[in-house]
N, C-alpha and C positions, 0 to 999 in steps of 0.2 A: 680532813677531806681535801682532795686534790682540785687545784684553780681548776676552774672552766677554760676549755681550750678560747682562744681570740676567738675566734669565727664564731663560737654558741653567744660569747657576749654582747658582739655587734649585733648578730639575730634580734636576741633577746630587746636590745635598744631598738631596733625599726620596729619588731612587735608595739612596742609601749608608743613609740614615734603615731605609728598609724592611727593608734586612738585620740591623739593629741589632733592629731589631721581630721580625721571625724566627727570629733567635738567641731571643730572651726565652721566645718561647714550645717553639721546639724544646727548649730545656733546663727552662723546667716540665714539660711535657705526659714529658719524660723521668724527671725527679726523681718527679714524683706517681703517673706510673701504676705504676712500682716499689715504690709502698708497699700490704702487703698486707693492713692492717686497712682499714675504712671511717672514711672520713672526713667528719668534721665542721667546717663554718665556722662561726668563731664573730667576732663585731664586737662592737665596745667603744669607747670614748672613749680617747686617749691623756694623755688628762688627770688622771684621777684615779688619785695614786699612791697604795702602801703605806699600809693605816690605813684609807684607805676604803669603806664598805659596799660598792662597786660592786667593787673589788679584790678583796676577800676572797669576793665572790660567784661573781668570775670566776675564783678560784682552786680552788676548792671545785666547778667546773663541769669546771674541766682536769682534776682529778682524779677525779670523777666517771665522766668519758669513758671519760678512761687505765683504768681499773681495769674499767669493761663492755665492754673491747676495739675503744673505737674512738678514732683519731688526733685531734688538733685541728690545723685549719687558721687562721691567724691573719694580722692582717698585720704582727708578726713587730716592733713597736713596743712602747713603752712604756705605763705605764699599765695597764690592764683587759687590752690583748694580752698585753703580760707576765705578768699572774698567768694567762688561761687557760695559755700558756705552761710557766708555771712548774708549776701545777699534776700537768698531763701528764707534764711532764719528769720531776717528785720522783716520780711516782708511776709512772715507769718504760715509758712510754705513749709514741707517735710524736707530736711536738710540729713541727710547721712553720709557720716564719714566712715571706710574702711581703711582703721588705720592699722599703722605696719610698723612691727619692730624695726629699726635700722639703727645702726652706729651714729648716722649724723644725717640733720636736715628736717628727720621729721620728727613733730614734735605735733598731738592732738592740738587743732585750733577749738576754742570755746562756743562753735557757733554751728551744734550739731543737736539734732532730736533724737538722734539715734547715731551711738555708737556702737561699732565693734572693734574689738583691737587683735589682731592677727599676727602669728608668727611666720605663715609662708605666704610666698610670694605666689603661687600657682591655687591657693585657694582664694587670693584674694579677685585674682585676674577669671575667675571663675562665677563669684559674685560679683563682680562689673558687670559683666554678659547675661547673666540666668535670668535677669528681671527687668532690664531694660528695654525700653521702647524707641530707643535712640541716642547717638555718641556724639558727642562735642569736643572735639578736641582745640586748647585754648593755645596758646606761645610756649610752649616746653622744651627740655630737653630729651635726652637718651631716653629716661623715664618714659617721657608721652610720645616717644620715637615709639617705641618697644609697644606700649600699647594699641596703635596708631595700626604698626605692622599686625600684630596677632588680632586685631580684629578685622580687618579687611582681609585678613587670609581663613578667618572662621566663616566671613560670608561668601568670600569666594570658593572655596572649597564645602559649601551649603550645607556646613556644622552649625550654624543656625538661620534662623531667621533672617533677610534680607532685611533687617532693620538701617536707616538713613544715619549717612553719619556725616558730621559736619565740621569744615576747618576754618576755625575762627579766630584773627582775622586772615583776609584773603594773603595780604599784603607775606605775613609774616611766613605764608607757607608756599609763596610763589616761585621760591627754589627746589623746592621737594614736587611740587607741582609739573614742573618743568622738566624735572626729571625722569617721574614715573611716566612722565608721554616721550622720554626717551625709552624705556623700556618695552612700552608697547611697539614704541619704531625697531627697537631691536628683537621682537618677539617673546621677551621674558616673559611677558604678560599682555592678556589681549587686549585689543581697542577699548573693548565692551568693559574690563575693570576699570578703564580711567569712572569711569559713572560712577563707581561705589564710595566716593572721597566728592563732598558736594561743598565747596569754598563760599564762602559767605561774609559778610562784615559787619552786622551788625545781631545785635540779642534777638531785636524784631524779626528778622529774615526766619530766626532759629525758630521760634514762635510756630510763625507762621508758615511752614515748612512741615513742621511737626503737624499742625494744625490740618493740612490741605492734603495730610494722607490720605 
């Protein structure tokens, strides 16, 4: 019987690919909308472990959450995910990590109620968004650049919800700060987007921010 031409084969692979896609999301969209507090996403660096400011902020924010009855949503790695994580977990609170295959850095932390483990990247940034009530973005890098960007661009372009999102601490994002009120001075983006990025410095602010919606 004669090969398959290349191009039926590659077909063939995204056909079976898409089910694999399907799967990921039929089993978050299942696991997350069964959880009955509100939920919180929160992003961090995988980088900075145990001992440092950005850990012990993100830990102090897990438990913050846990404790005014709302879940945290993480990506379910090390570093800053693991203390919101951990935070939540010690404090008795719904901790979810969506973790994610990668070559290096992440690796599941132990401090999750609910796991899921993910092969793409655009299903996962899908379940960050679909169930959240609000964004925390913690000291990161590129990572929590990247998400940072796609979700200030889903609510300004009002793909979803005008959900509050918040950059914590102030300090660590007063360069990026600085610059997107350059952009507004140069017309990239209006006056009225600086609002949708709210700097804050402490768990409690976050708290009670969420709270006084």
């Amino acid at each position: 019987m004669p090969k398959k031409p290349l191009i039926d084969q590659l077909h063939h692979g995204d056909a079976w690919r898409l089910f694999r896609i399907m799967a990921e999301f039929v089993e978050g969209f299942e696991v997350l909308s069964e959880i009955e507090v509100p939920l919180v996403s929160v992003f961090g660096s995988a980088r900075f472990s145990e001992g440092h400011p950005a850990y012990e902020l993100g830990y102090r924010l897990g438990r913050a959450l846990a404790q005014a009855g709302y879940g945290v949503v993480t990506g379910g790695g090390p570093g800053v995910m693991e203390a919101v994580n951990r935070g939540a977990y010690e404090a008795g609170g719904v901790s979810v990590g969506l973790n994610i295959e990668l070559p290096q850095e992440q690796k599941p932390n132990p401090y999750q109620t609910h796991a899921l483990h993910l092969r793409y990247f655009f299903v996962r940034k899908v379940l960050f968004v679909r169930y959240a009530q609000g964004f925390v973005f913690l000291p990161g890098g590129f990572g929590t650049l990247d998400e940072l960007s796609e979700v200030l661009v889903l609510i300004q372009t009002e793909k979803v919800h005008p959900f509050p999102v918040f950059a914590l601490d102030r300090a660590y994002w007063e360069g990026l700060l600085r610059w997107m009120a350059f952009l507004a001075e140069e017309g990239a983006i209006a006056p009225e987007d600086l609002s949708l990025l709210t700097p804050l410095d402490t768990p409690e602010e976050v708290v009670a921010a969420l709270k006084g919606r």
